[in-house]
C-alpha positions, -999 to 999 in steps of 0.1 A, spaced: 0 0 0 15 33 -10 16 61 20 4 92 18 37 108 12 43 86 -21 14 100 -38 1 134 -54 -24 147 -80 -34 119 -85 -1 99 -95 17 73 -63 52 66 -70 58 29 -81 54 10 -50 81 -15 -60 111 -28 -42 134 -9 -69 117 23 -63 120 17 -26 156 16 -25 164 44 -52 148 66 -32 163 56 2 200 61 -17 190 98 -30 176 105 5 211 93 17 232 109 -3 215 141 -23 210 178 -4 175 176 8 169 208 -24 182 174 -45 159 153 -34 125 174 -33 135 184 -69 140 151 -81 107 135 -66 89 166 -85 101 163 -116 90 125 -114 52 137 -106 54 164 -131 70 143 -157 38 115 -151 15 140 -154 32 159 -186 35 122 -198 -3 113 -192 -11 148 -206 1 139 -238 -12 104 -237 19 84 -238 24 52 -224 57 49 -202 70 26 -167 63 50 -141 97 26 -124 117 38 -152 106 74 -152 111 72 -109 149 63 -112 156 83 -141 140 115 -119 159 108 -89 190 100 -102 191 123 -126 209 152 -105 234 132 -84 263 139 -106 263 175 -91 274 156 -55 309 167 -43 328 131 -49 323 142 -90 337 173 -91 365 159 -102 357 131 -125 363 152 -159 329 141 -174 294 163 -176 280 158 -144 249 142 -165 267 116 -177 281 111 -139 244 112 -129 232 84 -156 265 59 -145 252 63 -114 218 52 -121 234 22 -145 252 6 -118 221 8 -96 199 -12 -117 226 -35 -131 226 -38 -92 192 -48 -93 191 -70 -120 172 -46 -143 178 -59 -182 200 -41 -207 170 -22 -224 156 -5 -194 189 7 -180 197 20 -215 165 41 -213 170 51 -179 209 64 -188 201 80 -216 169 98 -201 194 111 -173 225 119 -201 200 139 -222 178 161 -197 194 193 -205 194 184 -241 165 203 -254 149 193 -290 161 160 -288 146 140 -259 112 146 -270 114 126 -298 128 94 -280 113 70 -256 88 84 -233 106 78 -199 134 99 -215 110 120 -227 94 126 -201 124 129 -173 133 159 -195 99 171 -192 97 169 -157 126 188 -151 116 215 -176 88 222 -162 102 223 -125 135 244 -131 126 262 -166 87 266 -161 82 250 -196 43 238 -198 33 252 -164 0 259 -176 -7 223 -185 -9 209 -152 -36 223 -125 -28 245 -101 -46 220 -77 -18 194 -83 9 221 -84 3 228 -55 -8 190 -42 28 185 -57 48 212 -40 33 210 -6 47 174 -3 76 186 -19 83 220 -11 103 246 -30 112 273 -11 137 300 -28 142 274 -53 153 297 -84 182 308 -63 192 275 -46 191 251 -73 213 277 -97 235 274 -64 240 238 -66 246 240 -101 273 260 -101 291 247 -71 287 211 -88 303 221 -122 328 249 -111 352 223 -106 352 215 -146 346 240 -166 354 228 -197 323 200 -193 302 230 -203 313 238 -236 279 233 -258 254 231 -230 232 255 -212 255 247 -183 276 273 -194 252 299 -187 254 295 -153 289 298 -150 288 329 -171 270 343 -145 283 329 -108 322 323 -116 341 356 -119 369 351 -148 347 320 -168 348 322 -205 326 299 -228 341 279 -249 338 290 -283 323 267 -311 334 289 -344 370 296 -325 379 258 -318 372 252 -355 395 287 -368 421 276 -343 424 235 -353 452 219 -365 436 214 -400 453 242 -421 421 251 -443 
């Protein structure tokens, strides 16, 4: 039976040993701004997904929304990869874990590797689809007048979001500081262009002038 905390506007997250322990590990190991962000975008990305009458597995589209942030944790800020691509490893060696098969965790990585990837996730599978969804409409706004305000605010009462805008830019920069360079081509970059004195964007047209091909 699914408590009350597990279930908003109408949606309960999947009440399934898998989801059980994916959300335990973010609780343990995500900021608590982490971890009411990531349950949202998993009820907003259902209910963007049911909006646009698509079939998806709400388990799929639970692990991709919870995992798909913890790449900005401190033990990555080193690793030299996009912290989305730190975020979807992490979510493939949970369900290989778990004994997921080969075709879910592909969905669930890529969904995760994608989600700030916009004009192409929308055209794939719908749990990728719809992770990106989620969090578009919880960080960017994107479609907030498809959903009520009733479950808006069903939503974010069980998840609050207090000072959010400011927060979750925070953790954004602080989580991809650390490598710059993981920015270049990605609305990442934006945020470093505004919190990190002396940043400078990579530059697409300049790293194909300055190659080493002569013409």
């Amino acid at each position: 039976m699914t408590d009350r905390s597990s279930s908003a506007a109408g949606v309960s997250v999947p009440d399934t040993k898998l989801a059980a322990a994916a959300t335990e590990l973010v609780r343990d190991t995500a900021s608590e701004l982490i971890y009411h962000h990531s349950r949202r975008v998993f009820w907003f990305g259902s209910l963007q997904g049911a909006g646009r009458g698509l079939s998806f597995d709400p388990e799929l589209l639970y692990i991709g929304a919870m995992f798909h942030d913890l790449g900005l944790g401190e033990r990555f800020r080193d690793s030299g990869r996009r912290f989305e691509v730190d975020s979807a490893e992490e979510a493939r060696g949970f369900l290989h874990g778990h004994g997921v098969p080969e075709d879910s965790v592909r969905r669930v990585w890529t969904a995760i590797a994608l989600h700030t990837t916009p004009g192409i996730p929308e055209f794939m599978e719908p749990e990728v689809a719809l992770v990106t969804a989620g969090v578009e409409y919880d960080v960017l706004g994107i479609g907030y007048d498809d959903l009520s305000a009733d479950d808006r605010a069903e939503i974010t009462a069980l998840h609050p979001r207090p000072d959010f805008k400011r927060r979750i830019l925070e953790a954004f920069a602080e989580g991809i500081a650390p490598k710059p360079e993981t920015t270049f081509g990605n609305v990442k970059a934006d945020v470093l262009e505004h919190f990190v004195p002396g940043y400078t964007r990579g530059d697409f047209v300049e790293v194909i002038q300055n190659s080493p091909w002569t013409e």
